[in-house]
C-alpha positions as CSV (number, residue, x, y, z in Angstrom):
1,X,60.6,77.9,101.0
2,X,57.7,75.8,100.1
3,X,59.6,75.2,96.5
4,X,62.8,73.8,98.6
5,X,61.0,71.5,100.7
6,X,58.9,70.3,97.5
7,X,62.1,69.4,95.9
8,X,63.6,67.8,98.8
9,X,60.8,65.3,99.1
10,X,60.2,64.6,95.7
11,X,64.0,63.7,95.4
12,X,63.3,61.4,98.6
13,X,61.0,59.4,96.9
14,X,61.2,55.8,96.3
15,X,63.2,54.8,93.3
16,X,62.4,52.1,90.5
17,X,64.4,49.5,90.3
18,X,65.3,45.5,90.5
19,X,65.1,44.3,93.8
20,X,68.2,43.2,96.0
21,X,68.7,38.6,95.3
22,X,70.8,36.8,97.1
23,X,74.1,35.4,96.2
24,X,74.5,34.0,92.7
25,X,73.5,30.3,92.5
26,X,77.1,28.8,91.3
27,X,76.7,25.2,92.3
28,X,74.7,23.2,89.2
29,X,71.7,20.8,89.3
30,X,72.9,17.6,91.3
31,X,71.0,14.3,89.9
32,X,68.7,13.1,92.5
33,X,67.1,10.2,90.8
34,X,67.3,8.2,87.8
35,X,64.4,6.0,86.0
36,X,65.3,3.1,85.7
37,X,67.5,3.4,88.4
38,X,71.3,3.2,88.4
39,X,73.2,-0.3,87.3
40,X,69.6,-1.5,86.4
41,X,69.5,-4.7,84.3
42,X,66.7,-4.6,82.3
43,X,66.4,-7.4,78.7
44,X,65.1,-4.3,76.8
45,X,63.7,-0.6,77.5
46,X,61.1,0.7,74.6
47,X,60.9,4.0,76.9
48,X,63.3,6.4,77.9
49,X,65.5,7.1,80.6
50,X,64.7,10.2,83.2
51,X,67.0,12.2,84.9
52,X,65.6,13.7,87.5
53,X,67.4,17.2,89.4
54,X,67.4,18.9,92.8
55,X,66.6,22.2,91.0
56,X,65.5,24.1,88.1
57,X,67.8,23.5,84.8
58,X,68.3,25.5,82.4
59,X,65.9,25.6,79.7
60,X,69.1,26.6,77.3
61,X,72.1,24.9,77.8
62,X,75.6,26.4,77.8
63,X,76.1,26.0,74.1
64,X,74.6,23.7,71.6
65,X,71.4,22.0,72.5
66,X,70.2,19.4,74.7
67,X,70.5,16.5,72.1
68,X,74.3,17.5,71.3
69,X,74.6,17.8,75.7
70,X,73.9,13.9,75.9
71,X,75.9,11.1,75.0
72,X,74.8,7.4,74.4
73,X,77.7,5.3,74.0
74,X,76.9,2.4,72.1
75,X,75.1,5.0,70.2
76,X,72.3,2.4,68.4
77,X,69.8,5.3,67.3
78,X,68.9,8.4,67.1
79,X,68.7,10.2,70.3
80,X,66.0,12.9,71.7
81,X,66.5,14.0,74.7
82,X,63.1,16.3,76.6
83,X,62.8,18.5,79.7
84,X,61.0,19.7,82.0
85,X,61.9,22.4,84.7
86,X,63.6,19.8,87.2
87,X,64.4,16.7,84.8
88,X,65.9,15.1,81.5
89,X,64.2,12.7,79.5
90,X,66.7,10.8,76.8
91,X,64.9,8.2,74.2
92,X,66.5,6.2,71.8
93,X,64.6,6.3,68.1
94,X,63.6,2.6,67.9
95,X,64.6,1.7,71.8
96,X,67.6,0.4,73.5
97,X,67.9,-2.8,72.0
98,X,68.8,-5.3,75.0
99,X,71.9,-7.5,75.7
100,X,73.8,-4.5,75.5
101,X,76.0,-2.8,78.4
102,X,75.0,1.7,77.9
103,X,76.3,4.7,79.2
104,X,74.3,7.6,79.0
């Protein structure tokens, strides 16, 4: 008898095992803020534009990496593009040279 009720509680124990989450996050990472901001004028920029998210991105985009996810059109360099957990950084090598109308 004691063997039965031994088995019955050890089978009762708590199991391993991942933890319930809540419903899979579908929606992506909406742009919050941009530096400098959107339609900015500016004569030149020697720094680099930042993208800044409501959530976490991905530290692997869906294919490809995050220089081949951003487009510079005039494309007038070489471009590098950064990240953090919440944003994008995208430099031009040399700057963006000024006079000229980009779309990033």
């Amino acid at each position: 008898m004691s063997a039965a009720l031994g088995i019955v509680l050890a089978s009762s124990c708590a199991q391993q095992g991942a933890p319930p989450g809540g419903p899979e996050d579908l929606r992506p990472p909406i742009v919050i803020r941009t530096v400098p901001d959107t339609f900015e004028l500016l004569r030149t920029l020697d720094g680099s534009i930042r993208f800044e998210f409501d959530e976490r991105i991905s530290e692997r985009p869906s294919s490809g990496t995050f220089d081949n996810a951003v487009i510079i059109s005039p494309r007038t360099g070489e471009v590098v593009v950064g990240h953090s957990s919440r944003s994008l950084t995208v430099e031009l090598v040399g700057g963006f040279p000024g006079l000229i109308w980009y779309i990033v």
